[in-house]
VOGU-3710 file (C-alpha; in Angstrom, 3 decimals, decimal comma):
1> xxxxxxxxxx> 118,712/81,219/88,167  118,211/84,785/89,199  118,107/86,422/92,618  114,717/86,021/94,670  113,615/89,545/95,169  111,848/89,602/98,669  108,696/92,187/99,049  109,176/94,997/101,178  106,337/96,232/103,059  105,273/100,012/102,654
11> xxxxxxxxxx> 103,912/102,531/105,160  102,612/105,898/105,090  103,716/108,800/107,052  100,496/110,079/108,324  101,988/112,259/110,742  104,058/113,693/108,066  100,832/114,386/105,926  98,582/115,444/108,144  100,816/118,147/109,409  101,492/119,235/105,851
21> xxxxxxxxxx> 97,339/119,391/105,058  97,120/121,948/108,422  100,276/123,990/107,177  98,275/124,385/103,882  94,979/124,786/105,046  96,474/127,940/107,431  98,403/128,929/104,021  94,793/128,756/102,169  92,609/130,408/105,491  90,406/127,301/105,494
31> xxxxxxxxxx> 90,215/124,805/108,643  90,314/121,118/108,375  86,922/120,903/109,082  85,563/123,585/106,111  88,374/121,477/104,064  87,017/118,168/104,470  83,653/119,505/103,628  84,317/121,571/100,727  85,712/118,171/99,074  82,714/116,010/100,341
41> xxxxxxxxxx> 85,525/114,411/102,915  84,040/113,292/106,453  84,887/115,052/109,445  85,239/111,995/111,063  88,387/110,710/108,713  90,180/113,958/109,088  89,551/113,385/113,401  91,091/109,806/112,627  93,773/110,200/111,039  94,916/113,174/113,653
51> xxxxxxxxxx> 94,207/111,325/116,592  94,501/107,445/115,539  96,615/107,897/112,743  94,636/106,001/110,260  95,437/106,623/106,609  92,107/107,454/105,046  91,495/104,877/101,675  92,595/105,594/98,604  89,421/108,029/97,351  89,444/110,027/100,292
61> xxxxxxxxxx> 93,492/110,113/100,501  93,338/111,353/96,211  90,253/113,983/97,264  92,777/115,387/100,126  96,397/115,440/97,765  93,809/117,304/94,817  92,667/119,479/96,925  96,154/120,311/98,723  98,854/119,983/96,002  100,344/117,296/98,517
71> xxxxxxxxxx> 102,063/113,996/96,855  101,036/110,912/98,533  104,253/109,259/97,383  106,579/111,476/99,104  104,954/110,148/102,342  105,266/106,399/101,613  108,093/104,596/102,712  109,495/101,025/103,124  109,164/99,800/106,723  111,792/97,703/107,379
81> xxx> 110,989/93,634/108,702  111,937/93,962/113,165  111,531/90,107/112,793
//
């Protein structure tokens, strides 16, 4: 009988990204806020995710890594079980 392989939980480094979207938006002369509007992105999930760290969903998050170049991959990462 094989191995039981247990599921590992996955997290996003928001931090990570977000300060990667400003350093290209500087790069590109555009604010966050001319950004987010140019890609028909909300204002108000850009203000989340810098000040509650909440990872947009998955249209908004594609809409943002089109627009920037970024990888959303190279910000996930396992989070490892505390319990």
């Amino acid at each position: 009988m094989a191995a039981r392989i247990e599921p590992r939980r996955i997290g996003f480094d928001i931090e990570g990204f977000i300060e990667d979207l400003q350093r290209v938006c500087f790069n590109k002369g555009v604010s966050l806020t001319r950004m987010a509007r140019e890609i028909g992105v909300n204002n108000s999930t850009i203000s989340y995710m810098k000040t509650r760290k909440s990872v947009p969903d998955g249209t908004h998050l594609a809409a943002l890594c089109a627009w920037s170049g970024l990888d959303a991959g190279l910000y996930s990462k396992y989070i490892e079980d505390l319990t």
